[in-house]
N, C-alpha and C positions, 0 to 999 in steps of 0.2 A: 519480782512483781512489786509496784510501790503502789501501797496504799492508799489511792486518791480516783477519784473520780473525773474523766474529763467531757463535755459537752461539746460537739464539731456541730457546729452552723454551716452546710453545705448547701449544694444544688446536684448533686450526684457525681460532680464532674471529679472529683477526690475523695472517692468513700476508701477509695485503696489504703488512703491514710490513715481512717479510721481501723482497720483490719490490721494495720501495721501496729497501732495502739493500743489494740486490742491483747499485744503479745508481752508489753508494758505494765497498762494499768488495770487495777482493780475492775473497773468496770469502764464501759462508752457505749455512750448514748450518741445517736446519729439523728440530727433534724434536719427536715428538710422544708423551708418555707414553699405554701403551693397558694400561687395569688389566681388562679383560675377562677372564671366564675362555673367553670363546669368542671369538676374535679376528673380526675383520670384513673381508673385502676391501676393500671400498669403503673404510672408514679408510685402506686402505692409499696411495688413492688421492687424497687430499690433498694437496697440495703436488709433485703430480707433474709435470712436465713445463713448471714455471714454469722464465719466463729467469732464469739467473744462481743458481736456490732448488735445493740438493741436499739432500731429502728422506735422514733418517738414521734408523739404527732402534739402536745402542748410543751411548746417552749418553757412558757411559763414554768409550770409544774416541776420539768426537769433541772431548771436553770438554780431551783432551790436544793436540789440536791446533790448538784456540781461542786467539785473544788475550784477547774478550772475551765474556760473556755479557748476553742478554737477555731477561727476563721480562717482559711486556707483561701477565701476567696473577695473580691476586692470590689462589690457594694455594698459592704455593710458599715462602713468606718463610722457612721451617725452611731448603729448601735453600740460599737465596740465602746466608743466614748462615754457614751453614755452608764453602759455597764462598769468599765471602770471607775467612772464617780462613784458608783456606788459600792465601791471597794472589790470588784468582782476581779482576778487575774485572769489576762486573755490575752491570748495570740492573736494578731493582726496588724493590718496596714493602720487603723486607726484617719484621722483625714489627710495621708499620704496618699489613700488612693485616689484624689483628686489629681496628682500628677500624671496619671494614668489614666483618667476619663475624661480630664478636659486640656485637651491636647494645646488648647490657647493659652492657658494658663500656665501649661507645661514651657513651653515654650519664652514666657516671660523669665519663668525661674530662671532657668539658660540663661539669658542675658541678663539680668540681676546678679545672677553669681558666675559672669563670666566665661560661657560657653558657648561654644560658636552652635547659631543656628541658623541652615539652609533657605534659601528664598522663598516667605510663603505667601502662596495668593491665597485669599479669602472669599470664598465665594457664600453668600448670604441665600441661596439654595439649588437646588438642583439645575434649575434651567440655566441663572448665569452662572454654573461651572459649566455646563454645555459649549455656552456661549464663547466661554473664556478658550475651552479645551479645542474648539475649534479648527486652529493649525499647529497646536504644541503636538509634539511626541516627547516618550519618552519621561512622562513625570509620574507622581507618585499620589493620589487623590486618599486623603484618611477624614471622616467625619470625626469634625470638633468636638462633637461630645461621643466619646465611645462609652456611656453607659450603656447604648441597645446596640451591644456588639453585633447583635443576631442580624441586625440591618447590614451590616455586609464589614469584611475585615479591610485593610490597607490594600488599594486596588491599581496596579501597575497599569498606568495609559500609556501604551504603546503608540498608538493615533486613533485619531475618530475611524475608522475604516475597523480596525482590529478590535475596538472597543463597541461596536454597533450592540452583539450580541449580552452583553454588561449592562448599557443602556437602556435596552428593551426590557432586561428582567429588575431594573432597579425600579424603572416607571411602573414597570406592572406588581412588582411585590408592594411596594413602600406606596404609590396612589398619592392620596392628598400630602403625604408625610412628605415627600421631595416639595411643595411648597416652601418649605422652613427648611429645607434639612442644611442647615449649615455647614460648609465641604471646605481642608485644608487642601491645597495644590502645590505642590513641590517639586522643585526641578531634581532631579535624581542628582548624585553626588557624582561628579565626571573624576574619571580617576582613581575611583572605589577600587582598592585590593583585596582589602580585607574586613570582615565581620566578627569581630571576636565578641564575647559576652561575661558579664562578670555573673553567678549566680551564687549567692550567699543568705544571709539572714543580720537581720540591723536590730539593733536597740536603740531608739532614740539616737541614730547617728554615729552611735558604734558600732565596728561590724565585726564576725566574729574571725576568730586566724583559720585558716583550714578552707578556703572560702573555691568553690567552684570555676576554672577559668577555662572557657571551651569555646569550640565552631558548632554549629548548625547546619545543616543542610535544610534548609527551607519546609516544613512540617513532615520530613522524611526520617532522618536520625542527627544524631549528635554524638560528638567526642568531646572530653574534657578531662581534667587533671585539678586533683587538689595542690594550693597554690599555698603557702604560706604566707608567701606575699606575693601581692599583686603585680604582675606588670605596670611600669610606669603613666605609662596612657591610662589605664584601666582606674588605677589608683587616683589619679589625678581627679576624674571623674566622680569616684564615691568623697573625696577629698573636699570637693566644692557640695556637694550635694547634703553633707551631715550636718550641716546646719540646718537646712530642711526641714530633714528628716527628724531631726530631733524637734522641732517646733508643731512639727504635723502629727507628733506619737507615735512614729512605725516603730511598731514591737513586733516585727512579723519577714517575712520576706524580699528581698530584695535584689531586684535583676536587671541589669544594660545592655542596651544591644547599641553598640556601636561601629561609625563608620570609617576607616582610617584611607586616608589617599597613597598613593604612589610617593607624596612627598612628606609623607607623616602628620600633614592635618588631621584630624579628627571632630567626626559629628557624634553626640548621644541623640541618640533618633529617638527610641523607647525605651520607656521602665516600665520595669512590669513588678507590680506591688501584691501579687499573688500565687500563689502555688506555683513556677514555671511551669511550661509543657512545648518541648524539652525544657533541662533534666529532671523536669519534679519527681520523676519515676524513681531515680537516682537517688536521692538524698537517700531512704532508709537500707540502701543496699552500702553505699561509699563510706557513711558512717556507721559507727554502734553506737550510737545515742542518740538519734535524730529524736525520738519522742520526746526523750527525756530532758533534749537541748528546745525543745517547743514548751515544755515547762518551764524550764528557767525562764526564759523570754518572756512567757506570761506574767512571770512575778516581778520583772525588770531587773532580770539579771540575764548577765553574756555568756553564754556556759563555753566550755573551753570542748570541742569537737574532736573526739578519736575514731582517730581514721581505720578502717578495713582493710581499702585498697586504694593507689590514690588515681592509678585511671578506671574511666567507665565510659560507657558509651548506652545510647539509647535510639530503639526503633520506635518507631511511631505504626500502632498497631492500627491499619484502615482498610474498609470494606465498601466499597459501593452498596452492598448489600443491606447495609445499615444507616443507609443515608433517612432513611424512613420504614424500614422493619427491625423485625426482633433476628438477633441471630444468636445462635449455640457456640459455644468456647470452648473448647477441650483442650487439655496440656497434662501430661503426664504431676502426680502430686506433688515432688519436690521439687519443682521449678515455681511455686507459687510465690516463694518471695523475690523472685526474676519480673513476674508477669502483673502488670498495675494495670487493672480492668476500671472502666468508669460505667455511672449507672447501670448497674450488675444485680442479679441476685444468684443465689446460687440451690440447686436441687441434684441431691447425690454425688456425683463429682463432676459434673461439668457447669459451667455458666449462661447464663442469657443472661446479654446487653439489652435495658429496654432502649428505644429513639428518644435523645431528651436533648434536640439543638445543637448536638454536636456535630453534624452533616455524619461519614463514615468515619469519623477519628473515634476506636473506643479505649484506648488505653496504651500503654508503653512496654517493652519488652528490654529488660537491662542486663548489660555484661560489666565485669570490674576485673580488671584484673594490677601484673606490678607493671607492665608496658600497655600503650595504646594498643599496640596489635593482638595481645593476647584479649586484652576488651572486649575490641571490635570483634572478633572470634568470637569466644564467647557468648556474645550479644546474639550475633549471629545463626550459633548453635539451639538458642534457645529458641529463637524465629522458627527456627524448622522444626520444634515439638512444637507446636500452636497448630491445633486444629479449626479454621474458623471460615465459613460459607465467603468467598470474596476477598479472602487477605491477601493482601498485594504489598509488597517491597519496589523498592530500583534500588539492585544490586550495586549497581555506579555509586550511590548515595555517599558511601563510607571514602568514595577515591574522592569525591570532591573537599569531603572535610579536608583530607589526610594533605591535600593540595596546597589546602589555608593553612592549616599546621606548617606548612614548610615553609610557607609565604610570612607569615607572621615571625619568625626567625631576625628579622632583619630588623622590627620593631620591638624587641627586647619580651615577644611573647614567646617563652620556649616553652610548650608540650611535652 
């Protein structure tokens, strides 16, 4: 147990982390900023009753009796900076998460430091990307500023015909907001084989050995492997980017999704400067130090990551059922450092998820083993103790990674 105190600035979407640090450190404190003008009970009800997780409602107050801070999540980089001037250590993207929220900007970086980016159209609001989408199929539509992620995620335009029903819930949710709503348009990448993803943690543009290298299945699960070193494509990528990174103050997380062709081009499409999901679930199973490597970080140091296992694989735990209610969790009790529940409290031994924006996504279910297949097993095994109104899997999920795993071979990414 080491003697220090740490402080998680959350939104519930990562309190699992907290419960994880709880096993760590002395003491954690869990806040939760709530900007509602009509507060909510059930918010209140987040983080309550976890082992070790003391649920706080003044920042303030707690912040003076912190050693250290953490941000797992990627609006806050104004505060983080700020807290560090004042000599506070803290985990976070710092203003790297602009890379991530302002996708124009993002996009300049790229070509600044030499990466290719895809054809983008700019549409200056909703109606002329209408206009523009018109006769295109087949493109990729993501709003330039993704701070109000809730306004809707990266939206695949098949055509105007397929896309009517997107249309209709965009004009009726958003209202006067599609006036402005500033929309990137992109032609999909012809040729696409493969998706691979880097997932690690950066200090100021150094990134640590032991660094996550895996496929996705598209918010279903994931497979990966700890990598000593990187794949060449992949590395090249964090390569140009630590200069960045280092000017921006990421002392916190750091993840790529990229595109590679049939002929070994490659696109960096996304970063993502916060907790992943996939594998964020993963880090405190695949390592034994993940807490302890979130402290050094804070203090600006690189800690050197020991490894568990080096495959792991993650489900993505979803329920229609909780697209907008509360629903009950049940899992046998030593599966709990498997099972990463989000916006959770807990009463006797099973859980309730409250609804807090996540649609049905409430958490991740992890396997590790010494081969992918034992993992994915594993992973798998654990799925079937989960008791929860509406959890739904596709069984297929795991063949399609296993597909890119094979495919990626040819690209010097071996699994």
């Amino acid at each position: 147990m080491i003697n220090e105190t740490v402080l998680i600035y959350d939104r519930g979407v990562y309190l699992y982390r907290a419960e994880e640090f709880a096993k760590v450190f002395k003491k954690v404190y869990y806040y939760m900023p709530n900007a509602s003008a009509y507060p909510e009970s059930t918010r209140d009800c987040i983080g309550a009753d976890l082992d070790g997780v003391e649920r706080v409602y003044d920042f303030d107050k707690y912040l003076k009796k912190c050693d250290w801070l953490y941000f797992p999540d990627c609006y806050d980089g104004e505060k983080q900076m700020a807290l560090r001037a004042e000599g506070y250590p803290v985990f976070g993207e710092g203003h790297a998460g602009k890379l991530e929220m302002d996708k124009e900007f993002f996009y300049e970086v790229l070509e600044d430091v030499g990466l290719e980016v895809p054809y983008t159209y700019v549409a200056d609001n909703f109606q002329e990307a209408l206009k523009y989408l018109e006769d295109k199929e087949n493109v990729w539509i993501k709003p330039a500023d993704s701070f109000s992620r809730g306004d809707f995620e990266t939206f695949h335009w098949v055509n105007k015909r397929q896309a009517r029903r997107w249309v209709n819930e965009i004009n009726y949710r958003l209202g006067i907001r599609t006036d402005d709503l500033r929309l990137l348009i992109q032609n999909g990448i012809k040729d696409c084989v493969l998706e691979p993803g880097y997932d690690g943690l950066s200090v100021n543009g150094q990134y640590i050995e032991n660094s996550l290298c895996g496929f996705e299945d598209k918010d279903k699960s994931y497979i990966g492997k700890v990598l000593l070193q990187q794949p060449k494509i992949i590395q090249d990528v964090n390569d140009k980017m630590a200069p960045i990174l280092k000017k921006m103050g990421c002392a916190g997380h750091w993840t790529t999704e990229i595109k590679i062709t049939k002929n070994g081009k490659y696109f960096f499409l996304d970063p993502t400067l916060r907790n992943p999901e996939p594998p964020g679930a993963i880090f405190d199973c695949v390592y034994l130090n993940y807490p302890e490597a979130c402290r050094d970080i804070a203090y600006g140091k690189l800690p050197k990551m020991r490894i568990r296992k080096k495959y792991c694989a993650q489900i993505m735990l979803q329920s229609p059922a909780h697209d907008s209610e509360q629903i009950c969790v049940e899992f046998p009790k030593d599966l709990k450092p498997f099972i990463k529940l989000k916006n959770h409290t807990k009463t006797d031994d099973y859980y309730t998820i409250i609804p807090n924006g996540n649609g049905g996504f409430f958490g991740g279910c992890v396997g590790i083993g010494d081969t992918a297949k034992e993992a994915k097993e594993n992973c798998k095994d654990v799925f079937k103790e989960i008791v929860a109104e509406g959890l739904e899997f596709d069984c297929s999920s795991f063949g399609r990674i296993e597909e890119s795993i094979e495919a990626g071979k040819q690209f010097g990414i071996n699994l």
